[in-house]
C-alpha positions in Angstrom: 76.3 7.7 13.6 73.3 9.8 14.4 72.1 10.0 10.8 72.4 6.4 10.4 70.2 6.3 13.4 67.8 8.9 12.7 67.3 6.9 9.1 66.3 3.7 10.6 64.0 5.2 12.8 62.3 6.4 9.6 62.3 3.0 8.3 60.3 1.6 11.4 57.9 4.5 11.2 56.9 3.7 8.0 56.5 0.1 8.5 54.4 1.1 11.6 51.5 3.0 9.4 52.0 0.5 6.6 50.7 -2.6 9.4 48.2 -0.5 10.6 46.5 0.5 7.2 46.7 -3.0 6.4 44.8 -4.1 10.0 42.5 -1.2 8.9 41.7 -2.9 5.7 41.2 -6.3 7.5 39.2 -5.1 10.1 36.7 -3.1 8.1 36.6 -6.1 5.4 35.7 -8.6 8.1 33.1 -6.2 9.7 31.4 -5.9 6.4 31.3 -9.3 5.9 30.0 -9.7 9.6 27.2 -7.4 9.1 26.3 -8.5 5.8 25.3 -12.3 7.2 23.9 -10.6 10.2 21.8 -9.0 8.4 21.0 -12.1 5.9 20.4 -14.1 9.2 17.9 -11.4 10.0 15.9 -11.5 6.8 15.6 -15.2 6.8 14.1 -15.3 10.2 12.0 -12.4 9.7 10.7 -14.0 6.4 10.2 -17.4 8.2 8.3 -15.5 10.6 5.9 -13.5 7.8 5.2 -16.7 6.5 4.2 -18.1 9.2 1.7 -15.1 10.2 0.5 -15.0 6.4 -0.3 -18.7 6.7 -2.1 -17.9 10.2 -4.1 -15.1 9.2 -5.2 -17.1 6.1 -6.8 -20.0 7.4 -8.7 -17.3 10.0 -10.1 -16.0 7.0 -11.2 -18.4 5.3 -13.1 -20.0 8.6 -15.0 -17.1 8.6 -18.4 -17.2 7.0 -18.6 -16.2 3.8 -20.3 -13.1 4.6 -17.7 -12.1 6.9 -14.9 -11.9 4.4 -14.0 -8.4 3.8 -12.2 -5.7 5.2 -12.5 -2.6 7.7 -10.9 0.0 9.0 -11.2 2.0 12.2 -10.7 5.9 11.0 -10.5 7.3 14.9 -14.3 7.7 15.5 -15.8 4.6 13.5 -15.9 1.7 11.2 -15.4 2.4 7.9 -15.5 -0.6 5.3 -14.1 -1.8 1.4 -15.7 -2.9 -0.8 -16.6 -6.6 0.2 -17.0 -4.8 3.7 -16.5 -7.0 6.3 -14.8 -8.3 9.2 -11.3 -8.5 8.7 -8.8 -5.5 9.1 -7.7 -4.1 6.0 -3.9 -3.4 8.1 -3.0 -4.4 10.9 0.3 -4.2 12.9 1.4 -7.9 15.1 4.1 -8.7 16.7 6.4 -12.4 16.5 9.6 -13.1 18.3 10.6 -9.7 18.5 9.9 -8.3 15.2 7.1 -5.8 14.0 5.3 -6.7 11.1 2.4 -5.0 8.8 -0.5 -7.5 7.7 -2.4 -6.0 4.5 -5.4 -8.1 3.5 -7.2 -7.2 0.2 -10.9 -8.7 -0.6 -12.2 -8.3 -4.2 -15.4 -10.1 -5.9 -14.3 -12.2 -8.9 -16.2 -12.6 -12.2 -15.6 -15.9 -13.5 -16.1 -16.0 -17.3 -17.1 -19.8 -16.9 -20.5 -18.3 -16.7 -20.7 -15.2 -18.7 -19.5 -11.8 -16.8 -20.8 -8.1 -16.3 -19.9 -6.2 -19.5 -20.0 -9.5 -21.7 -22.0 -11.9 -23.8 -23.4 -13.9 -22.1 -24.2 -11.2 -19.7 -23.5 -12.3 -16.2 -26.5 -11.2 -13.7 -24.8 -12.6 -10.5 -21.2 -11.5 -11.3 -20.3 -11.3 -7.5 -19.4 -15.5 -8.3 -16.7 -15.9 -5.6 -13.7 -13.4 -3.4 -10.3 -13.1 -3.9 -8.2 -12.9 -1.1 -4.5 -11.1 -1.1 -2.8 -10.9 2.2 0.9 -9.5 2.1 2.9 -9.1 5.4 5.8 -7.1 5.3 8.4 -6.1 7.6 11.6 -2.9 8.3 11.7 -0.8 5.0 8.5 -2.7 3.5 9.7 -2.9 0.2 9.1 -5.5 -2.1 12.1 -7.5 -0.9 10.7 -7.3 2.3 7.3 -9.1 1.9 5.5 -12.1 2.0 2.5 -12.2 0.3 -0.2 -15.0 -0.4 -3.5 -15.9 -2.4 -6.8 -17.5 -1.7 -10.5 -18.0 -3.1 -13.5 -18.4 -1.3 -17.0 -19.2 -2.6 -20.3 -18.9 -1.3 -22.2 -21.7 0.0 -25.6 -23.2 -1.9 -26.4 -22.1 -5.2 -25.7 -18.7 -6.8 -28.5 -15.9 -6.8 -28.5 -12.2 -8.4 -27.5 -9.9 -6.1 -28.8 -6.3 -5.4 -25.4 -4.8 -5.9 -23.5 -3.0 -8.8 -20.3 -2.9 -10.5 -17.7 0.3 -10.0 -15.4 0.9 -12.8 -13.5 3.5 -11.9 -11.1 4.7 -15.1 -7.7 6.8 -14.2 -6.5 8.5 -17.7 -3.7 11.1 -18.7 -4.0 13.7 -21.0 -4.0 12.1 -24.0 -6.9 9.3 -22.5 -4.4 6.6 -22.3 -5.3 4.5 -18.6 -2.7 5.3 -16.1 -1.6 2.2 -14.2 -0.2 1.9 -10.9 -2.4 4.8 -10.0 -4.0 5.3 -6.0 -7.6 5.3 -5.6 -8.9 5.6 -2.4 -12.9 5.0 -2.6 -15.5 7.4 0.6 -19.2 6.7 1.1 -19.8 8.2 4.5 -23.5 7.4 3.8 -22.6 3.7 3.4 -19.2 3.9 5.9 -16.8 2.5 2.8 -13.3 3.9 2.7 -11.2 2.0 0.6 -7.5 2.5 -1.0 -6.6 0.5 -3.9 -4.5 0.7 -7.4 -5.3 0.8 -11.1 -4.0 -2.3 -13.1 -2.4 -2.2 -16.5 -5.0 -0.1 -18.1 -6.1 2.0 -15.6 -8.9 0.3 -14.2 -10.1 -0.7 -10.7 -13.1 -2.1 -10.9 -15.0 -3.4 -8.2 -18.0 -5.5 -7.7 -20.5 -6.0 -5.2 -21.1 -2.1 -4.3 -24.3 -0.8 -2.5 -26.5 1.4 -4.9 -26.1 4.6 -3.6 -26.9 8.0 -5.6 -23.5 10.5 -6.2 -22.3 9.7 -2.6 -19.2 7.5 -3.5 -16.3 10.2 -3.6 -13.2 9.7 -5.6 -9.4 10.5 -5.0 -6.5 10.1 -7.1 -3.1 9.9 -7.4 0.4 9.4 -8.2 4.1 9.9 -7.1 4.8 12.6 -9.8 1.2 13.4 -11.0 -1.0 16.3 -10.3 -3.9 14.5 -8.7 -7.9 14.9 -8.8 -11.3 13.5 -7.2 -14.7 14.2 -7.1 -17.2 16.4 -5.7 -20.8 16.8 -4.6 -23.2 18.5 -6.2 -24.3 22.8 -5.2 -24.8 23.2 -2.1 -22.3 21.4 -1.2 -20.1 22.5 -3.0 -19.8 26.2 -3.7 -19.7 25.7 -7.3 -20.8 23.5 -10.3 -18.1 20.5 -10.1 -17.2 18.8 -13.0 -16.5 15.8 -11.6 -19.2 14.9 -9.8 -19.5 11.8 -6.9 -19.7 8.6 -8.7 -23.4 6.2 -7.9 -24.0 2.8 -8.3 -26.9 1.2 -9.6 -27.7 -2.1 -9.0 -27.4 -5.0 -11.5 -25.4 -2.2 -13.7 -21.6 -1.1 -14.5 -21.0 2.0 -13.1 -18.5 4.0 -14.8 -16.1 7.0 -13.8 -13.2 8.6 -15.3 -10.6 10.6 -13.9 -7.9 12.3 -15.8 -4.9 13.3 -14.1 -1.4 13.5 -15.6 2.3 14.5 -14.5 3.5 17.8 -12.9 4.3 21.0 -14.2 6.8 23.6 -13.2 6.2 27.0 -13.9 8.5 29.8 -14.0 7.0 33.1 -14.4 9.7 36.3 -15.6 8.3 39.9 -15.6 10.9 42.0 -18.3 10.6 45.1 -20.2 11.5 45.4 -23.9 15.0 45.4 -23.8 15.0 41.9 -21.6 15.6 43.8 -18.5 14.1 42.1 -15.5 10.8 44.1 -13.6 11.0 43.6 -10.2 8.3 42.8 -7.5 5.3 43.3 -10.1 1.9 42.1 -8.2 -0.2 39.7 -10.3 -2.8 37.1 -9.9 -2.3 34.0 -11.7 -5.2 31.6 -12.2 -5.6 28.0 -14.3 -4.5 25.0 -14.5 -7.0 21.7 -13.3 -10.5 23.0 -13.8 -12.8 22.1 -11.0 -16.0 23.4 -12.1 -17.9 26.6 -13.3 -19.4 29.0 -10.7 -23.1 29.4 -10.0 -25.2 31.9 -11.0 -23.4 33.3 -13.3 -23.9 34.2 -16.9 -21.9 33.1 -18.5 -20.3 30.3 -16.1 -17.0 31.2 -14.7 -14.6 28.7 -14.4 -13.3 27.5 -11.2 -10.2 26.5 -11.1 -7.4 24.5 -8.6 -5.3 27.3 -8.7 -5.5 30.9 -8.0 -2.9 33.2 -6.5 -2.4 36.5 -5.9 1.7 37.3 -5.8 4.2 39.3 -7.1 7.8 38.7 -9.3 10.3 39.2 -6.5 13.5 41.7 -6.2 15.0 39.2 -9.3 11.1 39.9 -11.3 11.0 35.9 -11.5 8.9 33.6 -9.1 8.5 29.5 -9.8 5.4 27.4 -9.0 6.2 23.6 -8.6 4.2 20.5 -9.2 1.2 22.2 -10.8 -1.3 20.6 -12.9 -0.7 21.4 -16.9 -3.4 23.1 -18.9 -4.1 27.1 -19.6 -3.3 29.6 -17.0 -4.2 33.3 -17.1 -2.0 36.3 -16.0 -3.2 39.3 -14.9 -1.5 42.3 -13.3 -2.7 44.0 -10.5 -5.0 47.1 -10.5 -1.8 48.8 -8.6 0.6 48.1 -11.5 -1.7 50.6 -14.1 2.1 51.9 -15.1 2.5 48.5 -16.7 0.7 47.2 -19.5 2.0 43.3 -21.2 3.0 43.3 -24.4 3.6 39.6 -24.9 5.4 36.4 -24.2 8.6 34.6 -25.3 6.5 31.7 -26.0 5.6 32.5 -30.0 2.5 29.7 -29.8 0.6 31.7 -27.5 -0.9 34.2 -28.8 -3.3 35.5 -26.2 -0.9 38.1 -24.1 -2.3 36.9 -20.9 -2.7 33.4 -21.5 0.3 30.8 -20.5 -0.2 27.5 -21.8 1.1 24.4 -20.0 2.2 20.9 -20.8 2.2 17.8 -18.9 5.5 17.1 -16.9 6.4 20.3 -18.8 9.3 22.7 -17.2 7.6 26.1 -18.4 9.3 29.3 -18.1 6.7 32.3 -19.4 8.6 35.5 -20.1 6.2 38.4 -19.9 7.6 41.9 -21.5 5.6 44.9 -19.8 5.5 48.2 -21.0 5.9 51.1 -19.3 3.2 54.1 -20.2 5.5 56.1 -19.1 8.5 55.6 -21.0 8.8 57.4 -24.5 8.2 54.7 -27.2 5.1 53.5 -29.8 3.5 51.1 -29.8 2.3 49.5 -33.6 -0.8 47.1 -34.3 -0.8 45.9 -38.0 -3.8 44.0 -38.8 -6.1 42.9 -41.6 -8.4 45.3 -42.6 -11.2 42.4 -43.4 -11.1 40.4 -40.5 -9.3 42.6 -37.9 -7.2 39.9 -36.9 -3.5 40.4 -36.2 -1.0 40.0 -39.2 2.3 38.5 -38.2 6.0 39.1 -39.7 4.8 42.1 -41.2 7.5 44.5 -41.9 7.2 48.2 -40.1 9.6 51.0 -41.0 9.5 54.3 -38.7 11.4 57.0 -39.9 12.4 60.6 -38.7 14.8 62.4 -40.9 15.5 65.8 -38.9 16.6 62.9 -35.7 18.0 60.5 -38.5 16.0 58.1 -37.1 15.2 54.8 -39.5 14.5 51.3 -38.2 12.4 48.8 -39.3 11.3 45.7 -37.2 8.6 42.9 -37.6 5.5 42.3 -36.0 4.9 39.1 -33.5 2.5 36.5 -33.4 0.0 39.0 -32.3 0.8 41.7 -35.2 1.9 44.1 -32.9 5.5 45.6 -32.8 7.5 47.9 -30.3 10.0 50.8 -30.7 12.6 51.8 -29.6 14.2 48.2 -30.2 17.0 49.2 -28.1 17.5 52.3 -25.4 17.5 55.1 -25.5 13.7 56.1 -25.6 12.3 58.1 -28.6 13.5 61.9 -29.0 9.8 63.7 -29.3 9.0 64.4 -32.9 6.8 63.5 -35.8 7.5 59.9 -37.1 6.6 58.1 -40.3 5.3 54.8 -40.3 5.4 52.5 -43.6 4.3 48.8 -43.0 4.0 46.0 -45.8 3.6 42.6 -45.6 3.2 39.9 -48.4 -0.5 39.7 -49.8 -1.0 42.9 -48.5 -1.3 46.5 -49.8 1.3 48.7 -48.6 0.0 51.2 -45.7 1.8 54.2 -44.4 0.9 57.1 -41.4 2.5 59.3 -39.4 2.7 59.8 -35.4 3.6 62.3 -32.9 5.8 61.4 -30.1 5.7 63.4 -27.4 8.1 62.3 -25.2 7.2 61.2 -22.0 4.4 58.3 -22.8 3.7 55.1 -24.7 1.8 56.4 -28.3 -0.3 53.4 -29.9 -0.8 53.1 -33.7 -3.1 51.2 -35.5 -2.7 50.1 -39.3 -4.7 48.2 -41.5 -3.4 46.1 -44.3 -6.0 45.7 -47.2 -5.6 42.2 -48.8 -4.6 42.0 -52.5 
């Protein structure tokens, strides 16, 4: 009788968590489906309410007077305006039945081609014909889904006359000179008050017309969500050195042009090792390269400035990493405090300059330096060509000792240079023979001493046949 009883209390247990997994599942579906037209509800009324403002703000505008359309921006201690400046707020932040939304307004000059532009034929003297207005208003995340956005035109009143402004075409290319679109360009002339942000279009450009001539004083900045950026700078004194990329001017009645070039991150991993692939810790270094600014001044020759320069060091694991850095050549030194060390080369068999690390765009480099130790008992063998001095690579170099039965033969690298031993332990002291060939060469042979507690450095010259 009781396990007849204990058995149907199972039974009801069972049916008990089987009911509520099942409200569970009701419960959360229905939620779900509650909060999803909630939040549908929420949209539409928020995007009933954009519109509404959008349509507002619009017909404000365009009841301005022409000369009035444009935008401006309070930066904490002034007025700084686009290019049209004028007297509209470039974003601004309102408030409607309860929700927040951001207002964007965007003023551009349009070149109509009915009458000939800028840059074409017929050339267009006046090309400041009429503005484009683009006011977006957008609401919570402010994503695209999120937005409201509308278009108008306004022209000038009375006939059209030249104007004393100028055209800026401002460029944005990658390495390779292809434009990069969807790029950020935020446009300073403290002399003129402009400050303006706006983004490059299909090829790269953003051009805008109507600016005030003004010589070198319009600084460029740009950028990109995964790009190594760049902008401009003034000319000495300024700035402390001779910038490449100098401030952009505008003449009047002219297309001013600028480029840029930036172009995706790099990451760079940096290995100190010795011979044998044995990591080198915490070796100091100073690693400069990368985006080149300028050249410094006053000296001859030039030195070039670049974006980044660091003094560091390899770590307890001999390996540090640099992220998002711009591509191009960077040079590795070691510090004056690491005279033990000298570098030998790099895993990388294209470069062929020991110190230099070269860098692609959006590349993930990882530069393996091998340092030798002057102290450790080894030698060191340069082959190169007897006519032009230059290092000859894969050439073959036998050193031989037959009282330590020593015999191993290795090839040069990319710099002609080989190391031995090619494995631990170091060299016993002794005299060694050295034979070297290498095809279109004459064979060469020589003899060193090792003596047992230093790096020994050989030089052999290859005479061409």
């Amino acid at each position: 009788m009781m396990e007849k009883k204990n058995k149907q209390s199972g039974f009801t247990l069972i049916e008990a968590l089987t009911l509520l997994f099942l409200f569970s599942v009701i419960t959360i579906s229905f939620y779900s489906t509650w909060s999803l037209g909630t939040q549908h509800m929420l949209d539409a009324r928020n995007r009933l309410g954009a519109s509404a403002l959008a349509n507002q703000k619009m017909e404000i505008i365009r009841s301005l007077p022409y000369d009035d359309i444009g935008t401006k921006n309070w930066n904490g201690s002034a007025w700084v305006y686009g290019i049209p400046g004028g007297d509209i707020l470039e974003y601004e932040t309102l408030s409607s039945n309860n929700s927040s939304y951001v207002v964007h307004t965007v003023v551009r000059y349009i070149d109509d081609p009915f009458d000939g532009t800028v840059s074409g034929s017929p050339s267009d003297a006046a090309p400041t014909d009429y503005k484009s207005i683009r006011l977006s208003v957008s609401w919570g995340s402010f994503g695209a889904t999120h937005e409201v956005v509308t278009f108008s035109t306004v022209s000038p009143e009375g006939v059209e006359s030249s104007s004393n402004t100028g055209v800026l075409s401002i460029n944005v290319l990658d390495a390779t000179g292809s434009g990069v679109p969807g790029a950020t360009v935020q446009v300073i002339n403290t002399n003129l008050g402009v400050n303006f942000t706006d983004i490059t279009d299909t090829t790269g450009n953003l051009l805008r017309l109507g600016a005030v001539p003004d010589g070198q004083n319009y600084q460029i900045l740009v950028s990109k969500s995964g790009y190594y950026g760049g902008q401009t700078y003034p000319l000495p004194p300024a700035s402390s050195f001779d910038p490449l990329d100098i401030h952009a001017s505008v003449v009047a009645g002219a297309v001013n042009q600028k480029s840029l070039v930036i172009d995706e991150n790099a990451d760079i991993t940096l290995q100190t090792k010795d011979p044998f692939g044995i990591p080198i810790p915490d070796i100091d270094f100073t690693l400069s390269g990368g985006r080149q600014l300028g050249t410094t001044i006053g000296t001859t020759p030039a030195v070039p400035v670049y974006a980044f320069s660091q003094a560091d060091d390899t770590g307890g694991s001999g390996s540090i990493t640099y992220a998002d850095e711009s591509y191009g050549s960077y040079l590795f030194l070691l510090d004056p405090s690491e005279a033990k060390y000298e570098i030998f080369h790099q895993s990388a068999a294209t470069e062929t300059a020991e110190e230099t690390i070269e860098v692609l765009p959006g590349e993930t480099k990882t530069a393996a330096v091998t340092l030798l130790d002057t102290t450790f008992s080894s030698l060191l063998v340069s082959v190169k060509d007897s006519v032009s001095a230059a290092g000859i690579a894969s050439a073959s170099v036998r050193v031989t000792n037959a009282s330590l039965a020593y015999d191993v033969t290795a090839v040069t690298n990319q710099n002609g240079q080989v190391f031995f031993p090619t494995a631990l332990p170091a060299l016993a002291a002794g005299t060694y023979d050295i034979e070297v060939t290498s095809a279109g060469y004459a064979t060469n042979t020589d003899t060193v001493v090792i003596g047992g507690s230093s790096l020994e450095k050989k030089t052999i010259n290859l005479t061409p046949i």
